[in-house]
C-alpha positions as CSV (number, residue, x, y, z in Angstrom):
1,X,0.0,0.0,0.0
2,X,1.6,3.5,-0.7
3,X,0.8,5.2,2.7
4,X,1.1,9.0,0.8
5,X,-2.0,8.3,-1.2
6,X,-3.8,5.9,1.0
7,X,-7.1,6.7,2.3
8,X,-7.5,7.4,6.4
9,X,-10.1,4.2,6.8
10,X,-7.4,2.5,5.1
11,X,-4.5,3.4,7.0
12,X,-7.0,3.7,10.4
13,X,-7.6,-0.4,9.5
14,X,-3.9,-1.4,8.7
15,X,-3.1,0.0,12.6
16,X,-5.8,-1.6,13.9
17,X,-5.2,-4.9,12.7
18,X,-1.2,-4.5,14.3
19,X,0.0,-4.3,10.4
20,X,1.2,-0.5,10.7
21,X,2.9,0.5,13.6
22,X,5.6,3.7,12.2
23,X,5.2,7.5,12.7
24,X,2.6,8.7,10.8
25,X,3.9,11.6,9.2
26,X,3.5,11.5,5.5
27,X,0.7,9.0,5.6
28,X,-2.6,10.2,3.5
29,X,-1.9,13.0,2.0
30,X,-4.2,15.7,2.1
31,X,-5.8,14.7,5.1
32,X,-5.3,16.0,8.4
33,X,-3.6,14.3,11.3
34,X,-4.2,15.1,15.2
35,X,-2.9,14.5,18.7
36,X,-4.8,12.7,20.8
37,X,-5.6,13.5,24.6
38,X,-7.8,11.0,26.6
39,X,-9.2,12.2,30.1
40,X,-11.6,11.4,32.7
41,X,-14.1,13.6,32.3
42,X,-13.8,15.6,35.5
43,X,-10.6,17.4,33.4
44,X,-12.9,17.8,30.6
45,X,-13.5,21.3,31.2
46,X,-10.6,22.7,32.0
47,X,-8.8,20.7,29.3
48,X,-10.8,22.3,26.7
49,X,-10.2,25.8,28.9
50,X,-6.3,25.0,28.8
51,X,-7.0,24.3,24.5
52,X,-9.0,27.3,24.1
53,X,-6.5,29.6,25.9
54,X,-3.5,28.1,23.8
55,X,-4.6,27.7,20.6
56,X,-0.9,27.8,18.9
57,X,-0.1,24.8,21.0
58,X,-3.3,22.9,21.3
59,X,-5.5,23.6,18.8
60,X,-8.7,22.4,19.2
61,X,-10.1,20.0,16.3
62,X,-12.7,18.0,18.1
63,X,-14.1,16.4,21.2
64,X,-15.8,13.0,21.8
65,X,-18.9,12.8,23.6
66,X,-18.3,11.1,27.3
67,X,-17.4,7.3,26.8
68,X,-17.8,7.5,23.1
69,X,-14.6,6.0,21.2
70,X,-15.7,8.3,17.9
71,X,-15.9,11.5,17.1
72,X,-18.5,13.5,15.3
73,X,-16.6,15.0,12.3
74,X,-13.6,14.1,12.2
75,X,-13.8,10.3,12.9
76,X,-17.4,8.7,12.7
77,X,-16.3,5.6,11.8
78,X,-13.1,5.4,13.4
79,X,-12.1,4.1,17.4
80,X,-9.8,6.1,19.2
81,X,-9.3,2.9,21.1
82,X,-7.4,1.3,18.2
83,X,-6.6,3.6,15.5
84,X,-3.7,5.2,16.9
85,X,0.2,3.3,16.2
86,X,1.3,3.7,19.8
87,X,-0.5,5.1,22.9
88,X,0.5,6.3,25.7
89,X,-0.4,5.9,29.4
90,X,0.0,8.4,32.0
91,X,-1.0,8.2,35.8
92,X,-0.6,10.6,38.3
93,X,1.4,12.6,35.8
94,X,3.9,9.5,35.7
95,X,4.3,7.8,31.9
96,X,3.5,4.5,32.8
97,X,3.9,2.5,29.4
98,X,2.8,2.2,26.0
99,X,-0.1,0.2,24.1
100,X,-1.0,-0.6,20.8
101,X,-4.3,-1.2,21.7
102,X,-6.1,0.3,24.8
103,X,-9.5,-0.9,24.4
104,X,-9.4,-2.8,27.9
105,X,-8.3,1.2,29.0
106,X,-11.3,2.5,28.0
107,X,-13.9,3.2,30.3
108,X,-17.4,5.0,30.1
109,X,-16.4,7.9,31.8
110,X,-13.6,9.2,29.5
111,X,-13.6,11.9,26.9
112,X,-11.2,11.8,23.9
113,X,-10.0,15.2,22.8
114,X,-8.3,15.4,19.0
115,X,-5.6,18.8,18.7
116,X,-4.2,19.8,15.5
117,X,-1.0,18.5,14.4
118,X,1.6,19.8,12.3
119,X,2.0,16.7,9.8
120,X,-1.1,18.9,8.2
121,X,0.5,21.1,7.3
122,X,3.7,19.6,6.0
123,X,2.0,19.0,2.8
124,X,1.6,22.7,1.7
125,X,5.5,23.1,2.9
126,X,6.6,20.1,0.5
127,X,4.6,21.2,-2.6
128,X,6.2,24.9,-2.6
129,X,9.5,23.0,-2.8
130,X,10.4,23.6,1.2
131,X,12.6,20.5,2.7
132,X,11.1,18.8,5.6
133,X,14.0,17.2,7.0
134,X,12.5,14.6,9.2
135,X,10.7,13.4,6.2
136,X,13.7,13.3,4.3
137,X,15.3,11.1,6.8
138,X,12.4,9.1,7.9
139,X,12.8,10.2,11.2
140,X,10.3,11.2,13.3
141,X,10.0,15.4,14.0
142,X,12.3,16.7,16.8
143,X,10.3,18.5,20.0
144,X,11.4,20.2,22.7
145,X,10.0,21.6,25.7
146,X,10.5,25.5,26.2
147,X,10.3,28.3,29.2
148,X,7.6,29.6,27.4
149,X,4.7,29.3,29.9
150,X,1.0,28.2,28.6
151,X,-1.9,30.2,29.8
152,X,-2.6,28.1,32.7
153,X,-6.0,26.4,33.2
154,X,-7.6,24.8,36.7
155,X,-5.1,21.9,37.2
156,X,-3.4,22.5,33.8
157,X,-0.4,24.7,33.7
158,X,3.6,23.9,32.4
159,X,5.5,25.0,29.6
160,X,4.8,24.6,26.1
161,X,6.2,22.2,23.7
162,X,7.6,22.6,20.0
163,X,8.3,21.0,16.7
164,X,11.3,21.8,14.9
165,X,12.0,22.1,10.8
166,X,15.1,23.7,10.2
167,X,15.4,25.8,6.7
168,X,17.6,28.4,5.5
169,X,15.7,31.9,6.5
170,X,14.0,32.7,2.4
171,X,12.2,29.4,3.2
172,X,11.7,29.6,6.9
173,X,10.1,33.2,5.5
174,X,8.4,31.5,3.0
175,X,6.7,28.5,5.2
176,X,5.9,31.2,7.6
177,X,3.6,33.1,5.2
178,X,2.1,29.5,4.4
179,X,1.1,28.9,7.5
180,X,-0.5,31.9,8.3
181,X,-3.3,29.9,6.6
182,X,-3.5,26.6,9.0
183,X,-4.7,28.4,12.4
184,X,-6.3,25.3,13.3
185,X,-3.4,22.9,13.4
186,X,-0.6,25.2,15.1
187,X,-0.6,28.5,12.5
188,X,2.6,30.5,12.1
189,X,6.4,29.7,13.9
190,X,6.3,30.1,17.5
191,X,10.2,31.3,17.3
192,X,12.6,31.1,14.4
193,X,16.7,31.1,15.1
194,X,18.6,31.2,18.2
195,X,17.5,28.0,20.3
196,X,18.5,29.1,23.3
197,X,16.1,32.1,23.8
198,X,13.0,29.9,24.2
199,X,15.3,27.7,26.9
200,X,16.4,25.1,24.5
201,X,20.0,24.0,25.5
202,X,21.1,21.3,23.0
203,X,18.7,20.7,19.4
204,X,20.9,17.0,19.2
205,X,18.7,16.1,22.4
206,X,15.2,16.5,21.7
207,X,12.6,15.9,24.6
208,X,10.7,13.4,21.9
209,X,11.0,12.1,18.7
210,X,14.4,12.4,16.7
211,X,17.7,14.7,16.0
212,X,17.7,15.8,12.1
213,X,20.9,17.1,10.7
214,X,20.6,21.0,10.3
215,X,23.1,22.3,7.4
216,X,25.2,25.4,7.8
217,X,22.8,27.8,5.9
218,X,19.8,26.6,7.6
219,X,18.1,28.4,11.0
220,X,16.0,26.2,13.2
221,X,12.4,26.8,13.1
222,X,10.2,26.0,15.7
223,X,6.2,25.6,15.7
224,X,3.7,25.0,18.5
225,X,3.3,21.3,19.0
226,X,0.7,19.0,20.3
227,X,2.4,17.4,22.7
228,X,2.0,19.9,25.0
229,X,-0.7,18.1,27.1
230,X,1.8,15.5,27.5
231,X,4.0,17.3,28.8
232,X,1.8,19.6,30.9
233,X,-0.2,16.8,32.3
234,X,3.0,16.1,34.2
235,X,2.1,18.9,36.6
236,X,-2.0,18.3,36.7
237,X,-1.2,14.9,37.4
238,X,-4.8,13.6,36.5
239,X,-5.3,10.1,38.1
240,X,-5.4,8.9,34.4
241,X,-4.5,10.3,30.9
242,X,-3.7,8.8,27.3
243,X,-2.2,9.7,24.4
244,X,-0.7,9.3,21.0
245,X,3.3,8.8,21.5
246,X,4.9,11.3,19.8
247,X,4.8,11.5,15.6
248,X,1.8,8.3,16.1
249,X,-1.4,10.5,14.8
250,X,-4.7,10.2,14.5
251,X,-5.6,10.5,11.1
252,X,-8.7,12.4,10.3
253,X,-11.3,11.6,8.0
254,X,-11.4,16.0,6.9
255,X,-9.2,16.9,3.9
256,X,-6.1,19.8,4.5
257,X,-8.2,21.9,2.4
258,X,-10.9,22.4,4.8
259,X,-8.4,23.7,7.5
260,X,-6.1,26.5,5.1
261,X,-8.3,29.8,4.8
C-alpha cells in the first residue's frame, strides 16, 4: 500500500489490525492528522479551557462525547481505542507505558480530545518546494520543551512544547507566510533562530522524537506542538491520561483543504 496516497479508513484499518505500527507523518496525503488527549471527564472542562487559551499549541479539532470511542466530524467511523500506532499511558502525571491497543483502558467515563497536528501542514510546505528534513530522513520530527509558559488552566499549567523544521531563512520566511493559513493545526512559527532564547540547550537532544541534521545555511524553526498536554499533564497529574506517542497521529477523516483559509 503506498501510505502518501492511501485513504485514512485505510490506513486507520492497517493499525488496527497490528500491520502499521511507524510514525505517521507522510501517511494520507491531504488529510489532516491530530494529537490525541484522553481524560476522565472531571478534566474535561478545564482541558478544553487550557485548548481554548492556547490555541498555537493545542489547537482544538474535536471532542468525543463522554465514553464515546468516535468523534463527530472528524472520525465517525473510526475508534480512538485502536486507530492510533502507539499510545501512551499516564498516571498521576507518571508515563507508565505504551499500548497498541487500549480498548481494555477505555472506560465509560472518559472523553477523547483530537488537537491539530503539524503533519497537516507539511504538505503545503513540500509542494512549494520547502525541505522537511525529518521526512527526508524518515525520522520522526524533533520537540522540545521550552520556558515559554502556557496560559494556565484549573489543574493545567507547564511549559509549552515545540516541533522543529530547520530551513535556510527565504524558506523559513516562505513556510511562515504559508502557515499563516493553518490556524487550526498550530498556525505561524512560535520562534525562528537562536534555540536558546526559548530555553532550549542542546537541538541534538530532543525531549521526543528524533535529532535531524541542520546544514550550515539553515536556521532552526520552531512551531507549536501538540504534545503539549503531555508534557503539561505532568504537573496536573490527573489520576489517568492517554495519548498518542509522539509522531503516532490520529488521522482524520477532513481533507487539508478544509483547514487552510
Amino acid at each position: 500500500m503506498n501510505l502518501q496516497n492511501a485513504l485514512p479508513n485505510e490506513i486507520r484499518a492497517q493499525i488496527r489490525s497490528g500491520a502499521l505500527q511507524v510514525p505517521t507523518s507522510g501517511m494520507a496525503k491531504g488529510y489532516v492528522q491530530a494529537n490525541v488527549v484522553i481524560l476522565p471527564s472531571k478534566y474535561a472542562y478545564d482541558f478544553l479551557k487550557f485548548c481554548f487559551r492556547n490555541p498555537k499549541t493545542c489547537p482544538l479539532l474535536d471532542v468525543s462525547e463522554v465514553g464515546s470511542p468516535s468523534f463527530m466530524k472528524y472520525g465517525k467511523e473510526a475508534d480512538i481505542r485502536t486507530d492510533v500506532g502507539l499510545y501512551r499511558l499516564y498516571k498521576d502525571g507518571k508515563f507508565v507505558e505504551e499500548y497498541q491497543d487500549i480498548t481494555d483502558l477505555y472506560t465509560d467515563d472518559l472523553v477523547s480530545f483530537l488537537i491539530g497536528c503539524s503533519f497537516t501542514f507539511e504538505h503545503a510546505l513540500l509542494e512549494a518546494g520547502i525541505p522537511v528534513r525529518h521526512i527526508e530522513e524518515n525520522h520522526n520530527v524533533p520537540m522540545y520543551i521550552t520556558n515559554i509558559p502556557a496560559t494556565p488552566s484549573g489543574t493545567f499549567q507547564g511549559n509549552i512544547t515545540v516541533s522543529m523544521r530547520p530551513m535556510t531563512m527565504a524558506e523559513a520566511i516562505k513556510a511562515t507566510e504559508i502557515t499563516t493559513q493553518f490556524k487550526e493545526v498550530h498556525g505561524t512559527p512560535i520562534h525562528i533562530g537562536n534555540p536558546s532564547e526559548i530555553g532550549i540547550q542542546n537541538l541534538a537532544t530532543p525531549d521526543f522524537g528524533d535529532s535531524v541534521n541542520i546544514k550550515p545555511n539553515e536556521v532552526p524553526v520552531f512551531w507549536g506542538c501538540g504534545v503539549t498536554p503531555q508534557s503539561v499533564a505532568l504537573d496536573a497529574k490527573p489520576e489517568i491520561m492517554i495519548t498518542h506517542a509522539p509522531g503516532h497521529m490520529f488521522i482524520t477523516d477532513v481533507k487539508d483543504s478544509e483547514m487552510s483559509h
